[in-house]
C-alpha positions in Angstrom: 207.7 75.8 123.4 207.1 79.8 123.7 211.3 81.0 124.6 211.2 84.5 126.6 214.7 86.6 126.8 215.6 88.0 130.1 218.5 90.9 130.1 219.4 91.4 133.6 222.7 91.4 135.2 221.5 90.4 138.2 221.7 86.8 138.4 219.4 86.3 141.0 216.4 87.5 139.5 217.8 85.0 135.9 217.6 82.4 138.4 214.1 83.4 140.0 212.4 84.0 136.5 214.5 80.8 134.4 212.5 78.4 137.6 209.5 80.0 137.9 208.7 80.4 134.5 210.5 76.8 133.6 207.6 75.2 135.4 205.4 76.5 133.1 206.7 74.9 130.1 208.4 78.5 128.7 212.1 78.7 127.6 214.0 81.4 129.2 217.5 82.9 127.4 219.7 85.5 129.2 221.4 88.5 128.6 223.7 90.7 130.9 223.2 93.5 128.8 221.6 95.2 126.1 224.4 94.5 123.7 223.9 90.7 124.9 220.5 90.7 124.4 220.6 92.6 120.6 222.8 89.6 119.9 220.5 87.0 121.3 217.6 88.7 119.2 219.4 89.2 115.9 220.8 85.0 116.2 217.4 83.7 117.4 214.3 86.1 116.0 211.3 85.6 115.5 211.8 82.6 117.8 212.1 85.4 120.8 208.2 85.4 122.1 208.6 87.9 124.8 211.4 90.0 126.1 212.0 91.0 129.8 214.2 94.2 129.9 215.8 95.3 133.1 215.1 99.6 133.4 218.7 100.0 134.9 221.7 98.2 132.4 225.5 98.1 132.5 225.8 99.8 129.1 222.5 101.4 128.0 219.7 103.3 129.5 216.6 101.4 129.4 214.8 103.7 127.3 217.5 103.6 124.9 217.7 99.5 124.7 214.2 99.6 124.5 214.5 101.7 121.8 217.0 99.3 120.3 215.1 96.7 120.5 212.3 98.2 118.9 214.2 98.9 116.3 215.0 95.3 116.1 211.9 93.5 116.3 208.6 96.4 116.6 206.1 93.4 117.3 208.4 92.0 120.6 206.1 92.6 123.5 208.8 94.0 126.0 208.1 94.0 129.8 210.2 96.3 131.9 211.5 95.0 135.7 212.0 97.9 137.7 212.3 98.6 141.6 210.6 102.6 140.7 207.3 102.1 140.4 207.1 106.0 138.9 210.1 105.5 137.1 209.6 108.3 134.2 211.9 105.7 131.6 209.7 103.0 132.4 206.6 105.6 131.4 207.8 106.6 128.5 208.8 103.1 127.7 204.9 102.4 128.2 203.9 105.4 125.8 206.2 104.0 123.0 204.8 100.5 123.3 206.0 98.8 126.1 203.9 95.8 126.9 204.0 96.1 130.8 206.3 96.7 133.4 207.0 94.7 137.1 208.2 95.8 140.4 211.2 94.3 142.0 210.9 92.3 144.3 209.4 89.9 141.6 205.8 88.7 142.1 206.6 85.5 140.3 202.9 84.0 139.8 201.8 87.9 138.1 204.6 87.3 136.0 204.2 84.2 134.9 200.3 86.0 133.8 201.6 88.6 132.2 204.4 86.3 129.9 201.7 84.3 129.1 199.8 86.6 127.8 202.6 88.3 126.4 203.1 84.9 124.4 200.1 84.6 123.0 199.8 88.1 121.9 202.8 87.4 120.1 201.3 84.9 118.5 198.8 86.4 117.2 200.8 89.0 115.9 203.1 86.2 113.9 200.9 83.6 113.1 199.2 84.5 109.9 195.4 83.7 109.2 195.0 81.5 106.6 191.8 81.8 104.4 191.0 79.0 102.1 189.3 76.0 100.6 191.8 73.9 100.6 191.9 72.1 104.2 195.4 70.0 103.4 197.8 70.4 106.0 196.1 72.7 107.6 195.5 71.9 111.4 196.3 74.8 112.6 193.5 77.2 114.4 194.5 80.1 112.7 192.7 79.6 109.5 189.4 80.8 108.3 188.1 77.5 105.8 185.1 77.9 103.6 184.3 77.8 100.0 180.7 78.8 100.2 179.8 82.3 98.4 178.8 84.0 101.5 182.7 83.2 102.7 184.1 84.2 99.0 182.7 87.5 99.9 184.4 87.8 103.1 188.0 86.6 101.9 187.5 89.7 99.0 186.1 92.1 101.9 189.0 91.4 103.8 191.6 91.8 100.4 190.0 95.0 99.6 190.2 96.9 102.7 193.1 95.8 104.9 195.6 97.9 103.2 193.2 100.8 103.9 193.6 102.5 106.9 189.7 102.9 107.5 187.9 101.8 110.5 186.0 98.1 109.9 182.9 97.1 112.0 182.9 93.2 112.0 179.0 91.8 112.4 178.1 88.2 113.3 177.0 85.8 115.8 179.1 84.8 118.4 181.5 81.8 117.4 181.9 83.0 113.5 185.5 84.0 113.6 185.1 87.3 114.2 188.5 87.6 115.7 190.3 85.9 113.0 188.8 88.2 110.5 190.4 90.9 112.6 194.0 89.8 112.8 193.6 88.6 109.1 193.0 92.2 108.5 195.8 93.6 110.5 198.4 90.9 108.8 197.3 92.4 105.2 197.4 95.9 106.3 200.0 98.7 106.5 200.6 98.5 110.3 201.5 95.1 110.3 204.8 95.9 111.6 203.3 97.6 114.5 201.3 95.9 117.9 198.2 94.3 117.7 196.1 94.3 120.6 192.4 93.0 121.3 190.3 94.7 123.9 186.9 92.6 124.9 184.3 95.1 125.6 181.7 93.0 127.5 184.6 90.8 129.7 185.5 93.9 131.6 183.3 95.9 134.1 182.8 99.5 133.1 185.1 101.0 135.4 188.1 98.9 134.3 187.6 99.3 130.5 187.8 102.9 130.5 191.2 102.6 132.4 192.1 99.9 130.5 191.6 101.5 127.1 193.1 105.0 128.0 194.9 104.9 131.1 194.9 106.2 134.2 197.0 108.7 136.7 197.8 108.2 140.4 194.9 108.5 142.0 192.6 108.7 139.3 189.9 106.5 141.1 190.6 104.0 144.1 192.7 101.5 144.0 195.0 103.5 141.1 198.0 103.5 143.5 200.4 104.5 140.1 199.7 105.4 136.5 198.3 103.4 133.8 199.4 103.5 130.0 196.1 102.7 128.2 195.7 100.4 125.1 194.9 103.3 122.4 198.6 105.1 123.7 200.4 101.6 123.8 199.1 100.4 120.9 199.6 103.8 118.9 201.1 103.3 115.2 199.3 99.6 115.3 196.0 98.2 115.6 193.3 97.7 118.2 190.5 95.3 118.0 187.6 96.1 120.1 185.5 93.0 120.2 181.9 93.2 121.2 181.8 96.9 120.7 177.7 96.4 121.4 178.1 96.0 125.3 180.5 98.6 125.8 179.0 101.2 128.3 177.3 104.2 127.0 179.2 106.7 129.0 182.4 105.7 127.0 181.2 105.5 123.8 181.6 109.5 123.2 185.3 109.1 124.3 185.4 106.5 121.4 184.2 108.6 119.1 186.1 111.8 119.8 189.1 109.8 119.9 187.7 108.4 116.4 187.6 112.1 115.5 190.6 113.6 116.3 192.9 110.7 117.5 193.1 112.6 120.8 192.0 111.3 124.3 192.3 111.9 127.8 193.5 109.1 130.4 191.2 109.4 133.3 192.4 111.7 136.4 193.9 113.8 133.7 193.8 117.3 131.8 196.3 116.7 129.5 195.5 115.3 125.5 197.3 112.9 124.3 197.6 112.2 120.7 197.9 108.8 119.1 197.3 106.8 116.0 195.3 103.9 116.1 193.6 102.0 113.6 190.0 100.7 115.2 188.9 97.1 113.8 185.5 97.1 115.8 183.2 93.3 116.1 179.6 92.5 117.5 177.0 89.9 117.7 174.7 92.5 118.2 171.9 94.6 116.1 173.5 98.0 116.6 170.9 99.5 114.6 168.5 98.2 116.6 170.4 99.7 120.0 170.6 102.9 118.2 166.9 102.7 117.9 166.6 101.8 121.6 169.2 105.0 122.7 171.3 102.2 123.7 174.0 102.9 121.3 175.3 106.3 120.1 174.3 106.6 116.3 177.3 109.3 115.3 179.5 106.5 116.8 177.8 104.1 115.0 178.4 106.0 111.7 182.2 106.0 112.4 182.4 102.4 113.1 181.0 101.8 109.6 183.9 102.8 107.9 183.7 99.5 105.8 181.6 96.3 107.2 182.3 92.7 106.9 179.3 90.3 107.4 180.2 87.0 109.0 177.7 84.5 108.3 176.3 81.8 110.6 177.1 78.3 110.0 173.6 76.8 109.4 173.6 79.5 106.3 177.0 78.1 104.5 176.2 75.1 103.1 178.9 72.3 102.4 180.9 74.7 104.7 180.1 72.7 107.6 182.0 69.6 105.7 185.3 71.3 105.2 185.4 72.7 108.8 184.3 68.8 110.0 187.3 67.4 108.2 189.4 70.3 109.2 188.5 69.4 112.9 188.6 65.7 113.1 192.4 66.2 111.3 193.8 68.9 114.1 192.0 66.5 116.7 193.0 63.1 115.6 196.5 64.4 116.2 196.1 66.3 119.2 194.1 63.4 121.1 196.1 61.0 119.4 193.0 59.5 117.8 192.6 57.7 114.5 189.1 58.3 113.4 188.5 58.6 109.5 185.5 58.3 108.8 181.2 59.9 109.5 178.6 57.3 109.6 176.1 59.1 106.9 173.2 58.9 110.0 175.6 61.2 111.8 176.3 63.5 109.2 172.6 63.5 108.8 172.4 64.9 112.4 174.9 66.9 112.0 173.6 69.1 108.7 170.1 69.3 110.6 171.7 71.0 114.0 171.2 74.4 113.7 175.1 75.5 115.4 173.5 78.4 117.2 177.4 78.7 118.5 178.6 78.9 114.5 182.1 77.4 114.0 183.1 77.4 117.6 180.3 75.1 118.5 181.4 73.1 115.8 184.8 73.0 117.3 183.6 71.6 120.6 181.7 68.9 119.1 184.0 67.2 116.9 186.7 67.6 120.3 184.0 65.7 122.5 183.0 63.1 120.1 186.3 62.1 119.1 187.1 61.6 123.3 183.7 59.2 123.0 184.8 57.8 120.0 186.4 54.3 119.4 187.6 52.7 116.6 187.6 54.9 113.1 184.3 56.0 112.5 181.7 58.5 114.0 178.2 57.4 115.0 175.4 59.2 116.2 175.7 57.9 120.2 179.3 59.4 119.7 177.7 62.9 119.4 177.3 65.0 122.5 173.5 64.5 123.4 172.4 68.0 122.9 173.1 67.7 119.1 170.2 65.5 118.9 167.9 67.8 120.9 166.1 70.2 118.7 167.8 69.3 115.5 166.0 70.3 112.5 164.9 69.7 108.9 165.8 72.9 106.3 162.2 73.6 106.1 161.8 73.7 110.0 165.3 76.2 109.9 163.4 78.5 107.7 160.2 78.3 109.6 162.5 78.8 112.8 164.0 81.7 111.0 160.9 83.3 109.9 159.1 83.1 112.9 162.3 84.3 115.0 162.3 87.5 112.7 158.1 87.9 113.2 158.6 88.2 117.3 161.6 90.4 117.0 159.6 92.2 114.2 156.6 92.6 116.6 158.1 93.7 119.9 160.2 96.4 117.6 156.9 97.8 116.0 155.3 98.3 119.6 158.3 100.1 121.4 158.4 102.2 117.9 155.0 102.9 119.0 155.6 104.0 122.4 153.8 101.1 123.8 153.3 101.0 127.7 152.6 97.4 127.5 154.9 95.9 125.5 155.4 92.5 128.2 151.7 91.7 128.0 151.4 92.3 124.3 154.2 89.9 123.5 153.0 87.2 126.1 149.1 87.4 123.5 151.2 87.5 120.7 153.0 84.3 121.2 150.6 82.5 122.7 148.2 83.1 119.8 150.7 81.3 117.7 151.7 78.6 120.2 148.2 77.6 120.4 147.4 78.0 116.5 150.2 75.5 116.0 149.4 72.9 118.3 145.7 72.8 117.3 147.2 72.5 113.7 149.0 69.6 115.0 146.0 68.0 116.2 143.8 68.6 113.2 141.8 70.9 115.5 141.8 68.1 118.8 140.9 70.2 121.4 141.1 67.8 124.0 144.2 66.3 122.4 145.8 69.9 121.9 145.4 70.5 126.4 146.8 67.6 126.7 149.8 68.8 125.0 149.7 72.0 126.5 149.3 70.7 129.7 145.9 72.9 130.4 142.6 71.8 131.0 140.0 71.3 128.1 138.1 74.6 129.7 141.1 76.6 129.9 142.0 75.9 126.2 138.6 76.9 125.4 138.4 80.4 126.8 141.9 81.4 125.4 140.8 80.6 122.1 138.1 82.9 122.6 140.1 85.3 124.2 142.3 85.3 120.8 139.5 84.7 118.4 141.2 81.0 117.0 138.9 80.2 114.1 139.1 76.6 115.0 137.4 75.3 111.9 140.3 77.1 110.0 142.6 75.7 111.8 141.2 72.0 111.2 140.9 73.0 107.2 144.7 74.2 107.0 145.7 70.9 109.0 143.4 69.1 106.4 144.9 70.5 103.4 148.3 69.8 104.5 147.8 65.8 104.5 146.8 65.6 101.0 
C-alpha cells in the first residue's frame, strides 16, 4: 500500500486529504511541522511515497523544509498546498524540484491525480530494473528477462554507458521495453540520486508539450492563468526520458537541440534563459533516418540524440526468449489471478513460436493475462489463446518472406520520393499489385480462372491486368512446377 506524509498544522485539511485519499487505498501519515515531518521521514524512509508539504509552517519556511527534506530524501516527490497561487517560495520550490503544488481550498479528486502519479513516479525511481536470465522469483514487472545474444548486447550497452553522462537514443518497436531500458539506465548512472521523470512525446498535443517540457509564464498562451515550472527545470541535476522522440513536433525540436547545446532554454512567454542540467535518455519506434530523409525530423538533432544507441530487438527475432518471458508471465499471473496453471500443451506453444508479436513483449504480456482468465484446470490449450493469435500465425520461412517483402515495399516507395516522384500513390498501388497477382497465380500453378476466383475478379479482368503488368504466365506455372518436386 503506497503511504503519503502530510505536514500541515491545520487539521482540517489532515482530515480532508487522510478520507479522500484513504478511499483510494493510499496510507496517509501526519506531521504538524517540519521538525515532525523530518522525524517521520528519517523513522519510516524509503517507505514515504510522496510528501505533501504545507508553504506556510509553525517552525520553518517552506522553502527551507523543503530544502530539508531534500536533503533527506532527493528522490521524495514533494507537493506543495498553498492558498498563493504566485507564491514566489512555492516557485522556487518548483525550480529546485518540487513535484507540484495545490491551491487551498483543496480540489480533492486533482489531488488524489496528482499523488497517484506522484506514487508511481516514486516507484519508478526505487524499484530497480532487473536484467537477467534467471526468471526465479521474479514476478515483478520491473525486469528486462532474456538470454538470447541480441539481449546480451543490450544488458552490456546498458553496463557500459549508464555511468556516462552522454545522451542515449533508445530504438525499437513499440512494446520492447523501451522504458525499462531507460530507468535501468538511470538506476546505474551517476544521477541516480536525483528525479527521474518520463515525458511521452506523441501522448500530448503540441501546444501542451512545449509547456510541459519548459514551462510557461502567466499569460503565456490562453488558458495559462499562473506560471508553469517545466520538466527540463524540475527535473534539473536528474534525468528525463523523452519517449517517442519521432512524433514530437518539428517546431520544438530546435528548442531541444539548443537546450542539448548549451543546457539553456526559455519557458514560453518568457525572455529570460534559464540554465539547467539534464541528462536526455531519448526512445522511438520510428526510422529517424528515414524522417530526416523526409524533412520530417531535424538531422543536427538527430546527431545529438546519438550520443550512444541501444537497439531493442523485436520478439519474433530472440529466439527461446519468448519461453523465459512465457514462464515469467504465467508465474506473476498465476498469483495475481489466483490461478494454478503449470503447464503449455506443445500444440499451443506451437502457435505461440509461429505468432509473429507485432506488439513485442507487451503483446506477450496481454496474452498469457487473457488466457490464463480462459483457462481451467493446469494446462494451456490452443482454444485458451485469444483468437487473434491464431489469425495470421506463421511458419519461420513465411516470417522471413514477410520480412523481406515488408523491407521491398518500404525499399520501393523510398527510392521514388528519393526520386522526386509526383506519383508515388499510383506507383505503389502497380507495384503491389504486380506481386499480389504473381503470388496467387503461383498458388494456382498458373489457374487463371482459379486465381479470379481468389481474387474475387472476373476471369477478363484478371486477364487485362496481367497484360497491363506484363505477368509471364508460363513462368509463373514453371516456378509453381518446380516448387512441387
Amino acid at each position: 500500500m503506497p503511504t503519503i506524509l502530510v505536514v500541515d498544522d491545520d487539521r482540517t485539511i489532515i482530515h480532508m486529504v487522510t478520507k479522500a485519499l484513504g478511499a483510494s487505498g493510499i496510507d496517509v501519515l501526519s506531521a504538524r511541522d517540519a521538525g515532525e515531518g523530518l522525524e517521520v521521514l528519517a523513522d519510516r524512509e524509503p517507505h514515504i511515497d510522496a510528501c505533501l508539504l504545507d508553504i506556510m509552517l509553525p517552525d520553518l519556511s517552506g522553502l527551507d523544509a523543503f530544502e530539508q527534506f531534500q536533503q533527506a530524501d532527493g528522490k521524495l516527490p514533494i507537493i506543495f498546498i498553498t492558498s498563493d497561487s504566485s507564491s514566489g517560495t512555492a516557485m522556487e520550490a518548483m525550480k529546485k524540484g518540487a513535484f507540484d503544488y495545490v491551491l487551498k481550498p483543496i480540489d480533492l479528486p486533482a489531488l488524489r491525480t496528482m499523488v497517484e502519479k506522484a506514487v508511481e513516479i516514486r516507484r519508478k525511481m526505487l524499484v530497480p530494473v532487473e536484467m537477467t536470465v534467471d526468471i526465479s522469483a521474479k514476478e515483478s514487472n520491473d525486469v528486462i528477462i532474456g538470454n538470447s545474444p541480441q539481449m546480451q548486447e543490450v544488458y552490456k550497452s546498458v553496463g557500459r554507458v549508464a555511468p556516462q553522462d552522454v545522451t542515449v537514443l533508445i530504438c525499437g518497436e513499440s512494446g520492447t521495453g523501451k522504458e525499462l531500458v531507460a530507468r535501468a539506465l538511470y538506476q546505474h548512472s551517476k544521477r541516480v540520486d536525483r528525479p527521474f521523470l518520463a515525458v511521452n512525446c506523441a501522448a500530448i498535443p503540441e501546444t501542451l508539450l512545449e509547456s510541459e517540457l519548459f514551462g510557461h509564464e502567466k499569460g503565456a498562451f490562453t488558458g495559462a492563468d499562473r506560471r508553469r515550472i517545466g520538466k527540463f527545470e524540475q527535473c534539473s541535476g536528474g534525468t528525463l526520458f523523452l519517449d517517442e522522440i519521432g512524433d514530437m513536433p518539428h517546431a520544438l525540436q530546435s528548442k531541444i537541440l539548443r537546450l542539448l547545446q548549451s543546457q539553456q532554454f526559455e519557458r514560453l512567454g518568457s525572455n529570460e534563459m534559464i540554465q539547467t542540467d539534464v541528462r536526455i535518455i531519448a526512445a522511438t519506434n520510428r526510422n529517424l533516418e528515414r524522417l530526416v530523409a523526409l524533412g520530417q525530423f531535424r538531422e543536427d538533432l538527430y546527431y545529438r540524440l546519438r550520443g550512444f544507441v541501444i537497439l531493442l530487438p523485436p520478439l519474433r527475432k530472440r529466439g527461446q526468449d519468448l519461453t523465459l518471458l512465457l514462464r515469467h508471465f504465467l508465474a506473476r499471473f498465476n498469483r495475481e489471478l489466483g490461478k494454478n496453471v503449470e503447464t503449455v500443451a506443445p500444440e499451443t506453444m506451437e502457435i505461440l513460436n509461429r505468432h509473429r508479436w507485432p506488439g513485442n513483449v507487451r503483446e506477450l504480456e496481454n496474452v498469457v493475462k487473457q488466457t490464463l482468465i480462459q483457462a481451467t484446470g493446469s494446462l494451456i490449450i490452443p482454444e485458451f489463446l485469444p483468437p487473434f493469435t491464431t489469425y495470421g500465425s506463421s511458419s519461420p520461412e513465411e516470417d522471413r518472406r514477410h520480412d523481406d517483402e515488408s523491407g521491398q515495399l518500404a525499399s520501393f516507395i523510398q527510392d521514388r520520393i528519393d526520386a522526386g516522384s509526383e506519383n508515388v500513390y499510383a506507383e505503389t498501388l502497380e507495384f503491389m499489385e504486380l506481386r499480389l497477382l504473381r503470388r496467387v497465380l503461383d498458388v494456382t500453378g498458373g489457374n487463371q480462372s482459379q486465381a479470379a476466383r481468389i481474387l474475387g475478379i472476373t476471369r477478363g479482368s484478371l486477364r487485362t491486368k496481367i497484360r497491363a503488368l506484363g505477368i509471364a504466365i508460363e513462368q509463373v506455372t514453371r516456378v509453381a512446377l518446380n516448387a512441387g518436386e
